[in-house]
N, C-alpha and C positions, 0 to 999 in steps of 0.2 A: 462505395457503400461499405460500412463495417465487414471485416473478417473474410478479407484480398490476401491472394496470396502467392507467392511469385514463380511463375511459368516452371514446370515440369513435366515431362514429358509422361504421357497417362492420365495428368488433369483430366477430369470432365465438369460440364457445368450444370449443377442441380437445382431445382427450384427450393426456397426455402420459405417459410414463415416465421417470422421472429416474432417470442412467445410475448404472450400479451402484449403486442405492439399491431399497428394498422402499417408496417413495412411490409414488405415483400420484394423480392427480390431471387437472383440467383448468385451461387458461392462457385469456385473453382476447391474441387475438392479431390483431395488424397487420402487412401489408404492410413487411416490413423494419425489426419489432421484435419480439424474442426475448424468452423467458422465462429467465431466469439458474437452468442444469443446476445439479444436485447430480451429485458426482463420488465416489464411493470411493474411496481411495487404496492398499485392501487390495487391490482388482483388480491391483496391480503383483506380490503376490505369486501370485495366483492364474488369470489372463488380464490378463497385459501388455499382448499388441495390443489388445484391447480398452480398456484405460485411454489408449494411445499417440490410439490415433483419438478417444475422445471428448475429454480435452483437447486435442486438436486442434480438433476440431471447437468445442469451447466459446472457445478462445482467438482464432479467426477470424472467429466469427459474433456473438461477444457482449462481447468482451474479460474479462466476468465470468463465476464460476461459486465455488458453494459444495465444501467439502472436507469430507469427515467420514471415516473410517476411516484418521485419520491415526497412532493410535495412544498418543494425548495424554491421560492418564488423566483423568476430569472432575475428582478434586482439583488437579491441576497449574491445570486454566482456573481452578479457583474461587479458587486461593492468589493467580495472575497479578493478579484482577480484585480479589480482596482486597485485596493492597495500594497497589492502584492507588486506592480510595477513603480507603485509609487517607494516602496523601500528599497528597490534595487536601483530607481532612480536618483538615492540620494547620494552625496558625497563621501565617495570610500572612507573617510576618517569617521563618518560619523557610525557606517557601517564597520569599521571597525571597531567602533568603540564597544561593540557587546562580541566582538570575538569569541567564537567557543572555546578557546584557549582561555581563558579567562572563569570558565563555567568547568567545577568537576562534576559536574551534571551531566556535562553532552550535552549541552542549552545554548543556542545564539549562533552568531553567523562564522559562516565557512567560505573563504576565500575561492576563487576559479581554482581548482587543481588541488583544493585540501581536501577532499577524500579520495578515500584507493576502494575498489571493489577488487578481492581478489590480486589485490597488490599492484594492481593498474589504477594510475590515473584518471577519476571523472571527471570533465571539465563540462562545470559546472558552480555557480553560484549560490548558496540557499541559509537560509537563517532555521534554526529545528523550536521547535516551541512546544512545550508539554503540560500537564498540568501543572499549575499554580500549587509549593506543598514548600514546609519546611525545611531546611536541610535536614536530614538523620544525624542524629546525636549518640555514643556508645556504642558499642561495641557490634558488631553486625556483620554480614556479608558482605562483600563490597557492592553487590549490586543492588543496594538501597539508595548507592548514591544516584541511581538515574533519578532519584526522588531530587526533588526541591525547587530554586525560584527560577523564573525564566531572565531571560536578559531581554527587556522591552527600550530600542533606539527613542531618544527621548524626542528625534527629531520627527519622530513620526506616531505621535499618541495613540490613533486612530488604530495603529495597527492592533494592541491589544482589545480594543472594546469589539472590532470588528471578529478576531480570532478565537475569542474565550465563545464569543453567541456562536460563531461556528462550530465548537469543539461540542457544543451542548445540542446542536440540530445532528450532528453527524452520529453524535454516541446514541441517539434515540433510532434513528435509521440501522445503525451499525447492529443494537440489541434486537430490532426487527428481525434481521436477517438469521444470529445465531438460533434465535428461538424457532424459525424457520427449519433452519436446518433442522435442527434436533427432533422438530417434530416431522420430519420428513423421514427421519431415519428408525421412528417408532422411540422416543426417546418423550420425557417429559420437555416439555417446549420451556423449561423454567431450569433446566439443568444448570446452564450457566449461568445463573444469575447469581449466585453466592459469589463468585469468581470476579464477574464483572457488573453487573448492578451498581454498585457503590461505589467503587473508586479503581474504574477500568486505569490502565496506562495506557493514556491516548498521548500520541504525538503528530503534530504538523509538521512539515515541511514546508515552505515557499521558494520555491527551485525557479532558476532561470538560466535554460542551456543557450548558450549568445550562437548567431548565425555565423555563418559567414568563417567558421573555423577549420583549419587543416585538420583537426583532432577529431576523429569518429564516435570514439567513446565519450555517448554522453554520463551513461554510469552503464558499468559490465554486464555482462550476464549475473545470473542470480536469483535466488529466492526471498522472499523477503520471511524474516525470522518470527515474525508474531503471527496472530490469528487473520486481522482482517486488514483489508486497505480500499480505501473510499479515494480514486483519485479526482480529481477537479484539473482539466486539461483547458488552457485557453482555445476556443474553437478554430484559431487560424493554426495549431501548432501539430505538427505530427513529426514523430518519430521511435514513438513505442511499439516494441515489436515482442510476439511472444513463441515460446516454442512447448506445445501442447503436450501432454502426455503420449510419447510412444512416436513423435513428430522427428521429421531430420530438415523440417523446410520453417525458416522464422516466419511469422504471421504476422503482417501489419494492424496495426491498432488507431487504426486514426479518430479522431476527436468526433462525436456524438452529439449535436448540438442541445445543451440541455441535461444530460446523462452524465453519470459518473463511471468510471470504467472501475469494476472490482476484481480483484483476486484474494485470492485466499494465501497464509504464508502455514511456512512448517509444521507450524502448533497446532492448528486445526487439523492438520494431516496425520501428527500425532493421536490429537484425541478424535481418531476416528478411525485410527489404526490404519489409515494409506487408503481408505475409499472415499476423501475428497482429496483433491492435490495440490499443492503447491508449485502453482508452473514457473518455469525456470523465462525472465522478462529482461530485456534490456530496451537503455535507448541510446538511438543514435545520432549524431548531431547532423543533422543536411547544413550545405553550404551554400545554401541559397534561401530566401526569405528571410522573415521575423525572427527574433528571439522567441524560445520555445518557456513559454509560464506551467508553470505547475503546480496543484499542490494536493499533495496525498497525505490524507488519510488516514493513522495506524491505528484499530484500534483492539487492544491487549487488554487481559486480565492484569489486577496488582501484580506489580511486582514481586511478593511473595506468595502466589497465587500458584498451586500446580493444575495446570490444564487438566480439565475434566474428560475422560473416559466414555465414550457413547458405548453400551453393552448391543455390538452390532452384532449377529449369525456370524459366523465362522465363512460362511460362503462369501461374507462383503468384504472380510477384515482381508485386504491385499498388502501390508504390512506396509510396513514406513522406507519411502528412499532412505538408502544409509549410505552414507559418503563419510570415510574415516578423516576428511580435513575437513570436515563440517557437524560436530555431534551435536544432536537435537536433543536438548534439556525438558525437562514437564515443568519446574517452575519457572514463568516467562523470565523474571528477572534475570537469572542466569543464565537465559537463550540470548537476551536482547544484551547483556552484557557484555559477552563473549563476540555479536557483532558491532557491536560500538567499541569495543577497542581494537578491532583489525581496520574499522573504516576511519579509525580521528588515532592514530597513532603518536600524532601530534600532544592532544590533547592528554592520551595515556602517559605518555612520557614526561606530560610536566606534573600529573597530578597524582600518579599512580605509576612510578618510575617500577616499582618491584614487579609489575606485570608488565612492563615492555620488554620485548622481544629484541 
C-alpha cells in the first residue's frame, strides 16, 4: 500500500485513513516520517475546506501526496503512457534526430547517461517538451531562452497532439491546486494567477529508466526547482523514493493506480517562506522487471515571473532551506536556468559556452 517504509528498529504500526479516499489501511511509522496521503480532488467540488486543510496539511508535513479524483479519464493516462513507449520504441537515429543538443532551449531528447543530478550520472532515457513559443529575439536575460520551439520526432506525429491536450488537462488541475493552497493559507485563492494564468512554464518529461541495470541511480537525490510537479507513473513501475521533512529513512513511492503522485519544488517553499516544503526525491533503478515509464509534470510561473509571496503570521513563516550550492531565485526563469545547465552541461557547452564551467 502507498507510504511503506523500510524496517527500523521503534517502528510501530498505526492505523490510518487517507483523506478523501475509501482506503484505509496501516503505515510503519517514525518519529518525523510520514506516510505519503491520498488526496481527492473531487472534495473541491463537494467540501472545499476540507480539500484546503488536507493539502495543506500534506504539503507542510510531507512535501508529497497522491491525487486521484482528478477527473482524467483512465483512456487519456493509457493513450499519455502509450506513446510514451511508443517513442522510446523507435530507432535511436530517429530519436536522435531531435537531440537536445540541438535545441538552445533545453527541448528534445536525452540519451541513457546525458544528464547529471549533482554531477552524478542518471541513467536514464527522456525527450523534455515545453510550451510551443517563438525563439526570444534582442537583447535579454539568458533565461528567455528556455522559451521557444519544441523538437517533435517526425516519426511519431501522435506524440505532439497527444502532449499539447495533456499539458492543457494538467495546467487546469495544476491551477486548482495553487489556488487551493492559497486559500488554505488565508491568502486570496486568485494570488497566483497573474504569474500563472496565462502563460505558466510548463514542461514534460517522457522518461524511461531501462531494467535490468548495474546502475542504481535512476536520477539523484534532489529537489525539484519550480513550483509544482504532476507525476504520471506506469502502474507496473516502482522506484521513487522520498525523504520527508526532518526524515533519515527514504520512503517508498510506489505507483497509485489511477493517481498522480505530487510534490511541490523550491519556489513554492519560497513563496510561502518554508511552511510548505520541498522534499528532497530520488529514483532508483531495480534490476529486476519492466522498464520504469514516466512522466512528470512541471508546472511554473513565466519565465520572467517573480514567485508570489503569501503574507503568512510570522508563527508559519519556518524560512526557506538554504544550501549555499543550490541558491533559490523569486523569478522562475533564473531558478529553472541555473538547473538546466548543471543537469545538460552538454547542451550549455555548445550553445552557451560563456557559462560552462
Amino acid at each position: 500500500m502507498p507510504g511503506t517504509h523500510d524496517t527500523k528498529p521503534g517502528a510501530h504500526e498505526v492505523p490510518i485513513t487517507l483523506i478523501g479516499s475509501t482506503h484505509t489501511g496501516t503505515v510503519r511509522r517514525y518519529p518525523a516520517v510520514m506516510s505519503v496521503p491520498v488526496l481527492d480532488l473531487a472534495l473541491l467540488d463537494t467540501d472545499p475546506a476540507r480539500f484546503d486543510g488536507a493539502v495543506r496539511a500534506a504539503a507542510h508535513d510531507v512535501g508529497f501526496f497522491y491525487l486521484t479524483g482528478h477527473g482524467l479519464p483512465q483512456d487519456r493516462i493509457d493513450e499519455v503512457l502509450s506513446v510514451a513507449r511508443a517513442f522510446f520504441a523507435l530507432p535511436q537515429a530517429d530519436k536522435d534526430a531531435v537531440a537536445m543538443t540541438n535545441s538552445p532551449h533545453f527541448r528534445g531528447y536525452t540519451r541513457l547517461g546525458g544528464e547529471l543530478t549533482r554531477g552524478e550520472v542518471d541513467w536514464r532515457e527522456q525527450i523534455d517538451l515545453g510550451r510551443e513559443d517563438p525563439a526570444p529575439s534582442g537583447p535579454g536575460p539568458d533565461y528567455r531562452n528556455l522559451l521557444g520551439p519544441n523538437q517533435w520526432p517526425a516519426a511519431l506525429p501522435e506524440l505532439r497532439t497527444v502532449m499539447e491536450r495533456w499539458d492543457a488537462d494538467l495546467s487546469r488541475i495544476s491551477l486548482a491546486l495553487l489556488r487551493a493552497w492559497a486559500r488554505s493559507l488565508g491568502a486570496d485563492p486568485h494570488v497566483f494567477d497573474e504569474a500563472f494564468a496565462e502563460r505558466p512554464a510548463t514542461l514534460i518529461k517522457v522518461v524511461r529508466y531501462p531494467a535490468g541495470t548495474a546502475t542504481a541511480q535512476g536520477v539523484g537525490a534532489h529537489k525539484d526547482s519550480g513550483v509544482l510537479t504532476l507525476l504520471l507513473v506506469d502502474p507496473a513501475s516502482e522506484g521513487l523514493q522520498v525523504l520527508p521533512p526532518g526524515a533519515t529513512v527514504w520512503v517508498d513511492v510506489p505507483p497509485l493506480p489511477g493517481a498522480f503522485i505530487v510534490n511541490i519544488g523550491e519556489m513554492l517553499e519560497v513563496g510561502t517562506d518554508g511552511y510548505l516544503h520541498a522534499t528532497e526525491h530520488r529514483v532508483v533503478n531495480r534490476r529486476t522487471g519492466a522498464d520504469r515509464i514516466s512522466v512528470p509534470y512541471f508546472f511554473n510561473p513565466s519565465v520572467t515571473a517573480r514567485m508570489p509571496h503569501l503574507p503568512l503570521p510570522a508563527e508559519l513563516r519556518t524560512g526557506v532551506t538554504v544550501d549555499p550550492d543550490n541558491p533559490i531565485f523569486d523569478t522562475y526563469g533564473e531558478n529553472a536556468w541555473k538547473s538546466r545547465l548543471r543537469a545538460h552541461p552538454d547542451v550549455a557547452a555548445r550553445h552557451y559556452p560563456q557559462t560552462a564551467s
